[in-house]
C-alpha positions in Angstrom: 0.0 0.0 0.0 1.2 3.5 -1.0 0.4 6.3 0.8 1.3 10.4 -0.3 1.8 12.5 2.9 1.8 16.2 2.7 1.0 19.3 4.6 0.9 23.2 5.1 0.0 24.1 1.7 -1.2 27.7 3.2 -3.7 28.1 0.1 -3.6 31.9 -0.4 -0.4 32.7 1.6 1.7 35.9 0.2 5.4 37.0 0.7 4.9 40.2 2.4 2.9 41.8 -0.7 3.9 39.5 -2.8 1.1 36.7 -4.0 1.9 32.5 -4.5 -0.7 32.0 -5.8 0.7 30.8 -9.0 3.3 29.1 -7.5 0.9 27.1 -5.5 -1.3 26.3 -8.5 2.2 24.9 -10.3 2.6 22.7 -7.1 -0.1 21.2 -6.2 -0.3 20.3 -10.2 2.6 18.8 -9.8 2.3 17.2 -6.2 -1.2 15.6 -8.1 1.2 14.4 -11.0 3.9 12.5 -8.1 0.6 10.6 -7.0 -0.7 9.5 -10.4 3.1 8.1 -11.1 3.4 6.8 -8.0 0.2 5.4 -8.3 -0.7 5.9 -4.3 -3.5 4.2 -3.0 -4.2 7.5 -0.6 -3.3 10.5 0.7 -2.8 12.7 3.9 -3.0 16.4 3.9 -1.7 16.6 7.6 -3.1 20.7 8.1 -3.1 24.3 7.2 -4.8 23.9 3.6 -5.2 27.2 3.6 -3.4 30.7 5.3 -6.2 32.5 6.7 -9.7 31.9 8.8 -10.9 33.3 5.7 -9.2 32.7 2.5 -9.4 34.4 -1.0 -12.0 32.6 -3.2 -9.3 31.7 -5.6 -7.5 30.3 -3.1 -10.9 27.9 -2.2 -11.4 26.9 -5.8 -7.6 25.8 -5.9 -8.2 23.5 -3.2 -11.3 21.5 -4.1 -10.2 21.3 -8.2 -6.7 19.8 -6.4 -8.1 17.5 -4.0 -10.8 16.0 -6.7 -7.7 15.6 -9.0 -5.9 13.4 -6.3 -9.2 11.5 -5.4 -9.1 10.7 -8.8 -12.9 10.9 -9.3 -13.2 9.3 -5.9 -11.4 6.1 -6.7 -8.6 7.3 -4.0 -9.2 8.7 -0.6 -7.6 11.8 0.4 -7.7 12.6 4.3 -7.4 16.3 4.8 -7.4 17.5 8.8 -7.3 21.1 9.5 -4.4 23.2 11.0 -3.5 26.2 13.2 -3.9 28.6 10.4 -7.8 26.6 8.9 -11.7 27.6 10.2 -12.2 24.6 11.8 -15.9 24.9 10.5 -14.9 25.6 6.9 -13.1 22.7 6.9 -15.7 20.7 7.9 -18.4 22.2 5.7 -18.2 20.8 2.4 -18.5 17.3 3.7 -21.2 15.9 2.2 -20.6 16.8 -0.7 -16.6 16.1 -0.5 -17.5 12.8 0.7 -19.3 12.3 -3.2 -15.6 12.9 -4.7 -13.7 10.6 -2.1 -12.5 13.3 -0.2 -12.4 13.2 4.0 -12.5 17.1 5.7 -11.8 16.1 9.3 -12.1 19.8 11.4 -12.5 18.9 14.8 -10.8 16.7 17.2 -12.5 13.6 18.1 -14.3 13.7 14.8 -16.4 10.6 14.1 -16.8 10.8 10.3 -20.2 8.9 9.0 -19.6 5.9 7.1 -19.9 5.7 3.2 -18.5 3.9 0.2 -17.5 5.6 -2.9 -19.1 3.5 -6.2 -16.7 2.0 -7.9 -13.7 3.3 -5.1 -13.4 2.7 -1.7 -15.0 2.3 1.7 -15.0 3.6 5.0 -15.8 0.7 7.0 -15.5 1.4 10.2 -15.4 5.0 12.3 -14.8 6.4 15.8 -14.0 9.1 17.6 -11.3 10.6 15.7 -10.7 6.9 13.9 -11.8 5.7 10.3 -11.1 2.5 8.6 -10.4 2.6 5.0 -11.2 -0.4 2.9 -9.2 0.2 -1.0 -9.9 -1.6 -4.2 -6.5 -2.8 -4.4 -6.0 -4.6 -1.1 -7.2 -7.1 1.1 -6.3 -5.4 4.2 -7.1 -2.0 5.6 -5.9 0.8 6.3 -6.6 2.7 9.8 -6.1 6.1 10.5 -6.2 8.2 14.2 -6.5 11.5 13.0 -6.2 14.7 15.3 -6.7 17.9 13.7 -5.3 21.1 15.5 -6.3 21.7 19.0 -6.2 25.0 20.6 -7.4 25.1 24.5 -11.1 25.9 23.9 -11.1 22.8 21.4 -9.4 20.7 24.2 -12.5 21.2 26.2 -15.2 20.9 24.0 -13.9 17.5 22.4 -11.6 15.8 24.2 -12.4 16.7 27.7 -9.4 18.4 28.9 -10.6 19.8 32.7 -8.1 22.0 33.5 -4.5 23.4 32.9 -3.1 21.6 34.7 -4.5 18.6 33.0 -1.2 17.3 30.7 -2.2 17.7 27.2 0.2 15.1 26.9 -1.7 12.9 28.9 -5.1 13.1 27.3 -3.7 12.5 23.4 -1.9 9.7 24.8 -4.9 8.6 26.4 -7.3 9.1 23.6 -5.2 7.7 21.4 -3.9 4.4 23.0 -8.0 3.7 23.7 -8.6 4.2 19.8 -5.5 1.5 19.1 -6.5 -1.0 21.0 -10.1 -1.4 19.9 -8.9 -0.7 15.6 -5.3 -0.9 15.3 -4.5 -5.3 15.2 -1.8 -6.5 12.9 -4.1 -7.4 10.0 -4.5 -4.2 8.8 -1.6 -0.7 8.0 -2.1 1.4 11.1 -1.0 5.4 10.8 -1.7 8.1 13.0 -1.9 12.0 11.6 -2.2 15.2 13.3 -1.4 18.6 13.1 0.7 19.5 16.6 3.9 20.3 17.7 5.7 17.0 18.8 8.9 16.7 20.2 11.3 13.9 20.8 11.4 13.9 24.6 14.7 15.2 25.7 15.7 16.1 22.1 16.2 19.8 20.5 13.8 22.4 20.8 12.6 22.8 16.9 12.0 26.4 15.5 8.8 26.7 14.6 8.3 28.7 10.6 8.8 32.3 10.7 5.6 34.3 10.4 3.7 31.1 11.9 0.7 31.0 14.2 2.7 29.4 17.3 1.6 26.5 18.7 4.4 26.4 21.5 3.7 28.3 24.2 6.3 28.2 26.3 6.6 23.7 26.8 2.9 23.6 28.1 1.9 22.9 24.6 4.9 20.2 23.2 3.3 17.1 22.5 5.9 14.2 22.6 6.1 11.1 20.5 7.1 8.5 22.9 3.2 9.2 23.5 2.3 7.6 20.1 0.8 3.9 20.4 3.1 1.2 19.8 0.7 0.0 17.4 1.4 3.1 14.7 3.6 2.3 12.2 3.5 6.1 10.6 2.9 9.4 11.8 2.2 11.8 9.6 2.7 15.3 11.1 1.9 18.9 10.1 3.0 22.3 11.6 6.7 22.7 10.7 7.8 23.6 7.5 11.2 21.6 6.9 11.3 17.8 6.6 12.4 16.1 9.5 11.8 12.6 11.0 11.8 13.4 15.0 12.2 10.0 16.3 11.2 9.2 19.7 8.8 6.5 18.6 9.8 2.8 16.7 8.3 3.8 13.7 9.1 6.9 11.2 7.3 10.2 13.4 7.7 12.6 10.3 7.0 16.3 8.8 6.8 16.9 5.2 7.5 20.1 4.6 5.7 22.7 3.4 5.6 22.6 -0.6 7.4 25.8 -1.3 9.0 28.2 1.1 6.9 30.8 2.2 9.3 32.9 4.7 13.0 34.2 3.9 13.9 31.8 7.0 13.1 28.6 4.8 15.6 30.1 2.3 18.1 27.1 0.7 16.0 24.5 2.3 14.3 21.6 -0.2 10.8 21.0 -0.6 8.7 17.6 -0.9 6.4 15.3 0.0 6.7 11.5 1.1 5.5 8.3 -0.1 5.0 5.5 2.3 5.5 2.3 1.6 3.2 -0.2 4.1 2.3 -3.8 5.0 0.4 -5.1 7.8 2.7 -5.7 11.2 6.1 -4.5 9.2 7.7 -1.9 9.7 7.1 0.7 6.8 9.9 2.4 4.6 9.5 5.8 2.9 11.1 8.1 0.6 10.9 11.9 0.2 9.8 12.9 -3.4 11.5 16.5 -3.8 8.9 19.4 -5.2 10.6 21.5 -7.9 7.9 24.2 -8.4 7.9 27.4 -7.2 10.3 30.7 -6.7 13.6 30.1 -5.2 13.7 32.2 -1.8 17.4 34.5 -2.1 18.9 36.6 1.0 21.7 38.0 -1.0 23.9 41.2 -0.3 26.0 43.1 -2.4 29.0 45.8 -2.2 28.2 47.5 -5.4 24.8 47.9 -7.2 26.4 46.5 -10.2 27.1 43.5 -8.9 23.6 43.3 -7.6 21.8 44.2 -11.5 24.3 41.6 -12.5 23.1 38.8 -10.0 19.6 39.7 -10.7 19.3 39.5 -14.4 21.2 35.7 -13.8 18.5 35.0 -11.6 15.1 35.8 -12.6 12.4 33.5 -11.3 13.3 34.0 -7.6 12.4 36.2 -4.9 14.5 38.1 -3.0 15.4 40.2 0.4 18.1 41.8 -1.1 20.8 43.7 1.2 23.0 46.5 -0.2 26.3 47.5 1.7 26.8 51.4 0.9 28.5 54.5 2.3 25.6 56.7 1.1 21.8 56.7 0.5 20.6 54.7 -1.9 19.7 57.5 -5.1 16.3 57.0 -6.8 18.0 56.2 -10.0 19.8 53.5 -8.5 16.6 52.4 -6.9 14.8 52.0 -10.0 17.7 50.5 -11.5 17.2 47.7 -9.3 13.7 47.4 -9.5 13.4 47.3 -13.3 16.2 44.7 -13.4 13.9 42.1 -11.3 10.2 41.6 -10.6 10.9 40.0 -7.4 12.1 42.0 -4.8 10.9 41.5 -1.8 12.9 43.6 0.8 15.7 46.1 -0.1 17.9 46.2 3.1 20.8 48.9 2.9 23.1 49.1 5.8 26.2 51.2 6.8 29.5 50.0 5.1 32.3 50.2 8.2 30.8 51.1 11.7 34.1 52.4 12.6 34.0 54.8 9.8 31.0 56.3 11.8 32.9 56.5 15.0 35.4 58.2 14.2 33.0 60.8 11.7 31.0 61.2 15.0 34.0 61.9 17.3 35.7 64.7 15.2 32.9 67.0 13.7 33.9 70.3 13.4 31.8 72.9 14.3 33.5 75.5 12.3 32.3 74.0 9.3 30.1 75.2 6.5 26.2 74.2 6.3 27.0 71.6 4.0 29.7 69.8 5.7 28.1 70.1 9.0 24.9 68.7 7.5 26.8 65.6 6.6 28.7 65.2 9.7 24.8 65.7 10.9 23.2 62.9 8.6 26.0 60.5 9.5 25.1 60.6 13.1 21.7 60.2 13.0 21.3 57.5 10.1 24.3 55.9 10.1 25.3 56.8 6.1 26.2 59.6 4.1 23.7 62.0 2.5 23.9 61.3 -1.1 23.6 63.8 -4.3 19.9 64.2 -4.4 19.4 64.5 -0.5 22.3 67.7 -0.9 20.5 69.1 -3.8 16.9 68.9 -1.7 19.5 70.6 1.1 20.4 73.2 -1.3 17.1 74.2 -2.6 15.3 74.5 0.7 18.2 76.8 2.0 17.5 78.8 -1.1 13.7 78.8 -0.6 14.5 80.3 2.4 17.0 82.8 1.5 14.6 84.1 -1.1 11.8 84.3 1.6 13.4 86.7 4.1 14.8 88.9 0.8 
């Protein structure tokens, strides 16, 4: 049995101003064309479909033309939970409907999704709280998945009965989910957990969660740990953090994706995939990470001289970029446009002083005795940290004039 796990697609997310949409349309196309090669028998979108609460209708439509592609016509299930960053409720929504295309919106925890078979695909056999049983066309054996969508505090109480704070989330998951193994998860059948959390290896490094994130950790009261995962599990499939990582902790793999292109300047340089899991009934599974080609390359570049910069951008044109520019002096306008015109995707222009010791000893020896000009710059250099270029001494000029003029 081959399973596709992905996650964090963040439907509608943008770089600063900047829109992905395009980019996400190009993978998700291709993500849908790894499954039809592969020919995977399901797959798990483990959270954060989309960026927002409320996402852009484009960003909606993206989503349900993908996720029909993948079911191909409902032959194939594709689980789909919801994340940190999804409306629970919108998730859960189109359900009915979904269910028609051989799609499975789980939104809450402890979600007990109604039993149904797809004609001419699959069936979901058996269900529970937060548990379905997947029969494919395929195979003679199922496949079981514990699926726990995100869980924020209020959720926690509502559906899974957490008391207090001092309760151990912890505690309950491992409870909830041990309970749910032992009644499903026997050896006749490929047994997979998925949720979308912050887990841990206990005693193992803290892991950053992505820049610009919703955080899940709050201080540790919200680490989950994966020596908390049932023994019967032979696959976790996580969502939350955006590189690829197996965590470990737990006999079998315990792994995060990645998100399918990099949507912060901190994800820079890293690689991009999903992962197809290879699985038999009571053995351990294998898997392999299927690297995801689409999508702008994420740059932090800086640069001693602009034409280096113009150089490095004309080389490099389907990227984006927080570009840094090391300078004595302002940054003119017509240098400014000269950059802009050379690359349509520039993100951040960073310009920062050239030698800080050059501004110490500028600072320490101004002479008062100057004239207006020099004293300007000796001025300008202390507060901002650069030299006033051309077009700032020309502004200089003209408003000393205006006033000159004024009191004749």
């Amino acid at each position: 049995m081959k399973i596709l796990h992905t996650a964090d697609w963040h439907l509608g997310k943008k770089l600063d101003y900047f829109s992905r949409l395009e980019e996400q349309r190009e993978v998700l196309a291709e993500i849908s064309e790894i499954a039809e090669r592969e020919q995977v028998d399901a797959i798990i979108i483990a959270g954060d479909l989309f960026d927002t609460f409320n996402p852009p209708v484009e960003a909606v439509e993206l989503l349900y033309k993908t996720l029909r592609r993948l079911s191909n016509n409902g032959e194939r299930p594709v689980i789909a939970i919801a994340g940190n960053h999804d409306s629970a409720d919108r998730i859960d929504a189109p359900d009915a409907l979904a269910r028609e295309c051989g799609i499975i919106f789980v939104g809450y925890p402890k979600a007990r999704v109604v039993p149904f078979e797809v004609q001419h695909g699959y069936a979901l056999s058996k269900t529970d709280d937060g548990f379905i049983e997947l029969l494919l066309p395929r195979h003679n054996y199922p496949l079981r998945i514990i699926h726990t969508p995100f869980a924020n505090e209020l959720r926690l109480k509502q559906f899974l009965g957490l008391e207090s704070k001092e309760q151990k989330l912890n505690e309950l998951l491992h409870e909830h989910w041990q309970t749910v193994a032992d009644a499903y998860c026997d050896e006749q059948g490929v047994n997979m957990l998925t949720a979308h959390l912050y887990m841990l290896r206990r005693g193992g490094e803290i892991l950053e969660e992505p820049e610009g994130e919703k955080p899940i950790k709050v201080g540790h009261a919200d680490l989950i740990y994966s020596d908390g995962i049932p023994r019967q599990i032979q696959y976790t499939a996580l969502g939350h953090l955006h590189r690829f990582q197996e965590i470990g902790g737990h006999p079998a793999p315990v792994v995060y994706p990645s998100s399918p292109l990099a949507y912060s300047f901190a994800e820079a340089g890293q690689e991009k995939g999903v992962v197809i899991i290879d699985a038999k009934p009571a053995q351990p599974v294998t898997y392999a990470k299927i690297p995801l080609k689409s999508g702008r390359a994420l740059h932090r570049k800086k640069f001693l001289h602009i034409d280096e910069a113009v150089a490095w951008l004309h080389a490099n044109p389907y990227a984006l970029i927080e570009l840094t520019l090391v300078s004595n002096t302002f940054l003119s306008s017509a240098e400014l446009k000269r950059i802009h015109e050379a690359h349509d995707g520039i993100i951040h222009i960073i310009p920062v002083v050239k030698s800080e010791e050059m501004i110490e000893e500028k600072v320490q020896s101004i002479n008062l005795d100057q004239d207006i000009d020099a004293l300007f710059k000796d001025y300008f250099q202390y507060r901002l940290g650069q030299e006033p270029n051309h077009e700032i001494m020309q502004l200089l000029n003209e408003v000393i004039n205006s006033n000159t003029e004024t009191e004749d």
